[in-house]
C-alpha positions as CSV (number, residue, x, y, z in Angstrom):
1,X,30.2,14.9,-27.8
2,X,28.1,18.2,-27.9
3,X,29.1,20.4,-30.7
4,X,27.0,23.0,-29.0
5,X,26.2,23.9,-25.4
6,X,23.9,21.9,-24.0
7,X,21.9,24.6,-22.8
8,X,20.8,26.0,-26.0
9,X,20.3,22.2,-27.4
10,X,17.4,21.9,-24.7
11,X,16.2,25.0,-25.3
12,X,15.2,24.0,-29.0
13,X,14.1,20.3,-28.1
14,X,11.5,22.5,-26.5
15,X,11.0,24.9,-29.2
16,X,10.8,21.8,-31.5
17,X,7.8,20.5,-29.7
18,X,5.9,23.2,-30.8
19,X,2.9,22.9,-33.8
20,X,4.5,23.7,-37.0
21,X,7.9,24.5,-35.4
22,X,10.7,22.1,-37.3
23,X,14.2,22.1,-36.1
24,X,15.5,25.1,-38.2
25,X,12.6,27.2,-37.1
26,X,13.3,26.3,-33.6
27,X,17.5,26.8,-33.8
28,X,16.7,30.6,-35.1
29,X,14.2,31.0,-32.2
30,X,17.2,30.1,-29.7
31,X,19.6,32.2,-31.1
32,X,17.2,34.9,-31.1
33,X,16.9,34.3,-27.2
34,X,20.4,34.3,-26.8
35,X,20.6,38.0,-28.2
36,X,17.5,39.4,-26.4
37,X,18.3,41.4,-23.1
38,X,18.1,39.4,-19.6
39,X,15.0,41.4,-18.5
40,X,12.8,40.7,-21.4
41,X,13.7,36.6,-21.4
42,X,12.5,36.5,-17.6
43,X,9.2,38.8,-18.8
44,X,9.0,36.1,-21.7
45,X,9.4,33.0,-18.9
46,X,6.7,34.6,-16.6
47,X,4.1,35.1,-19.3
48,X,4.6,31.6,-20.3
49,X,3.7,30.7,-16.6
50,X,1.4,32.6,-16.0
51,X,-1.0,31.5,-19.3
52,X,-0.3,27.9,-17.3
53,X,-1.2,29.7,-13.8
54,X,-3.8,31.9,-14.4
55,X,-6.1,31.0,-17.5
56,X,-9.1,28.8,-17.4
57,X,-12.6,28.6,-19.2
58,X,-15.0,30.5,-18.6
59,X,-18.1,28.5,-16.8
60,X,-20.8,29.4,-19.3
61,X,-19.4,29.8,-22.4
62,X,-15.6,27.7,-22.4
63,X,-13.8,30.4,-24.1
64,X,-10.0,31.0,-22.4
65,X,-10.4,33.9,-19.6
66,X,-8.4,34.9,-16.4
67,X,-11.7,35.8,-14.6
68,X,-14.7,33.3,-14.4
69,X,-16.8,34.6,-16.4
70,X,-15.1,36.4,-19.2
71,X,-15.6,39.6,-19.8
72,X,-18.2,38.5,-23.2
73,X,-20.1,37.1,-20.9
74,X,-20.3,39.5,-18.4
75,X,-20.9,42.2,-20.2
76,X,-24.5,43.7,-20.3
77,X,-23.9,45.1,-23.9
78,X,-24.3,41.7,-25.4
79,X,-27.3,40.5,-27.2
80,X,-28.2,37.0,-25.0
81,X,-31.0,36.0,-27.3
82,X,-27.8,34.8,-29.8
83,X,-25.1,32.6,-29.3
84,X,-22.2,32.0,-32.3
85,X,-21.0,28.4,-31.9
86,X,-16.9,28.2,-32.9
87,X,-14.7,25.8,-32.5
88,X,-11.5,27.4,-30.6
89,X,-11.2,30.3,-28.5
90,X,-9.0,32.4,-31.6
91,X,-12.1,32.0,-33.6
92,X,-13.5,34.3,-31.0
93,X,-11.1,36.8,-31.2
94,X,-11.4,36.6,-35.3
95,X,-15.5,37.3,-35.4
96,X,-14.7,40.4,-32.4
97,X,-12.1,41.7,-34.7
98,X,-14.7,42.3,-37.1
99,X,-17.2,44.7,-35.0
100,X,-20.4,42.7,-36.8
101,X,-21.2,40.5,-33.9
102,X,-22.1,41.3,-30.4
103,X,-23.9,38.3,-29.3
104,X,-22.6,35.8,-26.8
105,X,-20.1,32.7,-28.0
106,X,-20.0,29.1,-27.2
107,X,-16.3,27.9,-27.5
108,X,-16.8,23.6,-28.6
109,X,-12.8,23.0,-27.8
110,X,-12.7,21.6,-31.5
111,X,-14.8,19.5,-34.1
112,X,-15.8,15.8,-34.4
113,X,-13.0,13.6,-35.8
114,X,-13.2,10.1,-35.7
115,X,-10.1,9.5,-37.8
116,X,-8.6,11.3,-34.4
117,X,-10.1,9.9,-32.0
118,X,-12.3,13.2,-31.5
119,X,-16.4,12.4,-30.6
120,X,-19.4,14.7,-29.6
121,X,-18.6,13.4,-26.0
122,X,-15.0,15.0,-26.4
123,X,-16.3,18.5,-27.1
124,X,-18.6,21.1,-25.3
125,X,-21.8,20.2,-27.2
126,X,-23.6,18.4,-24.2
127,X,-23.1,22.0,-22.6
128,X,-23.9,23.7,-25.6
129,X,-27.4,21.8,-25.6
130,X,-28.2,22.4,-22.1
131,X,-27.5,25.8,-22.4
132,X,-30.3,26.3,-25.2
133,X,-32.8,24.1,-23.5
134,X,-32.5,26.1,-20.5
135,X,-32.6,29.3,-21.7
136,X,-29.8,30.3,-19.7
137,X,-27.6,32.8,-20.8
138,X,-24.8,34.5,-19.5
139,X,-24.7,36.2,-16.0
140,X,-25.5,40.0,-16.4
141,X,-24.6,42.5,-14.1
142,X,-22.6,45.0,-15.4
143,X,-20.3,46.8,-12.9
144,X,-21.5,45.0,-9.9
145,X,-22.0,41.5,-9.6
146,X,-23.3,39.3,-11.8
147,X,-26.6,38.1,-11.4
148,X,-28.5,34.7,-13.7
149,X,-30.8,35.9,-15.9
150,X,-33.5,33.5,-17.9
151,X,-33.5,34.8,-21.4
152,X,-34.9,32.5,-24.2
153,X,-32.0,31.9,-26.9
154,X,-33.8,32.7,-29.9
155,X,-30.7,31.9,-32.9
156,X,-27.7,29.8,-32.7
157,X,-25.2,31.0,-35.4
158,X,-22.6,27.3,-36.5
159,X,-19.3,29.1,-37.2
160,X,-17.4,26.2,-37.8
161,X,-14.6,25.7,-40.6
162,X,-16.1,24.6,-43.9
163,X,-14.5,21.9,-44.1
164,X,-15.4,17.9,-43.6
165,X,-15.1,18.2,-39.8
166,X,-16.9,21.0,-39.5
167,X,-19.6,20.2,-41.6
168,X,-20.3,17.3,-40.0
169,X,-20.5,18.8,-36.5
170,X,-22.6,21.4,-37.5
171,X,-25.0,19.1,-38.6
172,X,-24.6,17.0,-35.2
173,X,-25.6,20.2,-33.4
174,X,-28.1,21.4,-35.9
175,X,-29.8,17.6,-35.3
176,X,-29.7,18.2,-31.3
177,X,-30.9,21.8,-31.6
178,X,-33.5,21.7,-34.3
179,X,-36.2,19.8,-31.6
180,X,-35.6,22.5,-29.4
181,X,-37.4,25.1,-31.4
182,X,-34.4,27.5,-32.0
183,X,-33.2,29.1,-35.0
184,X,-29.9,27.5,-36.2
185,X,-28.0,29.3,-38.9
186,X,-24.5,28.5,-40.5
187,X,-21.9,31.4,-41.6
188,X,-22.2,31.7,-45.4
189,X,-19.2,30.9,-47.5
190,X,-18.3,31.6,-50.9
191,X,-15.4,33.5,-52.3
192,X,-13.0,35.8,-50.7
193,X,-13.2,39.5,-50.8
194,X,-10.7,40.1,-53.8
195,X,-11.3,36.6,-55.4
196,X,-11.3,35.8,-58.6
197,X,-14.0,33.0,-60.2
198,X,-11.3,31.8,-62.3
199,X,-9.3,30.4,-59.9
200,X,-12.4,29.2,-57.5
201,X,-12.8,25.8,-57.2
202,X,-16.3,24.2,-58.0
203,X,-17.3,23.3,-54.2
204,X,-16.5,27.2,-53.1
205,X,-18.4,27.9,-56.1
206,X,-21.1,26.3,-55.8
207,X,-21.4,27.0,-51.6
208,X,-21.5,30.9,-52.9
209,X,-24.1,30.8,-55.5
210,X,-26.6,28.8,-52.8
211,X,-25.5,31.3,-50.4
212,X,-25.9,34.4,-52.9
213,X,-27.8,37.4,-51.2
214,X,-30.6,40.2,-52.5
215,X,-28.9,43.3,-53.6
């Protein structure tokens, strides 16, 4: 016998399903559908389609897009002599948040994990070498169509997590690129804006004193 309807109990089996979503967080997310207005549910159920619909990755550098290419890519602002090398397409919204970079990106669709079942052969580092040893960037064109350019690609920044899985592919790629003559750099780490060396740990420690910079 269902205590409750039926309805609502599908509606968080789904919810549940979700990454980091327990049963409680998923029961308050229901109720909170239950109170919001018809007309925002349905915009809610046609965004939800439409990310299935509608988004892909982008052909040159795999980050998530509605057009093929993005708009990175496509844009003749960007510097095509660099390309930063992250692991999932929010890590591209988190280095564009931060107005520093305006190079192009290479999205890997993750890290090497063998403990999940995750090899070079899994990610987009094949692409990523092929890209370098080409020389092909991103198609430029501005406001009318886009057009291939050969431009060498001079640095390849590795902005993967510092952690084991993303140490050890940035050493795979650093091992592929390095015969191809290009510069490959890793994103210092260190402590946190606001930190305190007190409560640093040694490895974070250590990382910022080899990473230390001249004032």
């Amino acid at each position: 016998m269902h205590l409750t309807s039926e309805t609502v109990e599908t509606l968080v089996e789904q919810f549940s399903k979700l990454p980091t979503v327990g049963r409680k967080t998923a029961q308050r997310l229901a109720a909170y559908i239950l109170k919001m207005p018809r007309e925002e549910v349905v915009e809610l159920a046609h965004a939800l389609v439409a990310v299935k619909d509608r988004v892909t990755a982008c052909s040159v550098c795999y980050n998530v897009t509605d057009d093929d290419p993005c708009p990175i890519c496509l844009s003749a602002k960007r510097d095509r002599t660099v390309i930063c090398v992250v692991e999932e397409p929010n890590d591209v919204l988190a280095l564009e948040r931060t107005g520093e970079y305006h190079g192009q990106y290479h999205v890997l669709g993750g890290v090497i994990s063998p403990l999940d079942g995750i090899g070079p052969d899994d990610l987009k580092i094949r692409e990523l070498v092929a890209r370098v040893a080409n020389n092909r960037v991103s198609p430029a064109g501005g406001d009318g169509a886009p057009e291939e350019q050969e431009e060498p690609v001079t640095e390849v920044i590795l902005a993967m997590n510092p952690n084991v899985e993303g140490d050890t592919t940035a050493y795979y790629i650093g091992q592929l690129l390095g015969p191809l003559g290009v510069r490959v750099t890793r994103i210092a780490r260190g402590l946190p804006v606001g930190g305190d060396l007190e409560y640093a740990d040694e490895a974070t420690l250590s990382r910022a004193l080899e990473g230390r910079a001249r004032m």
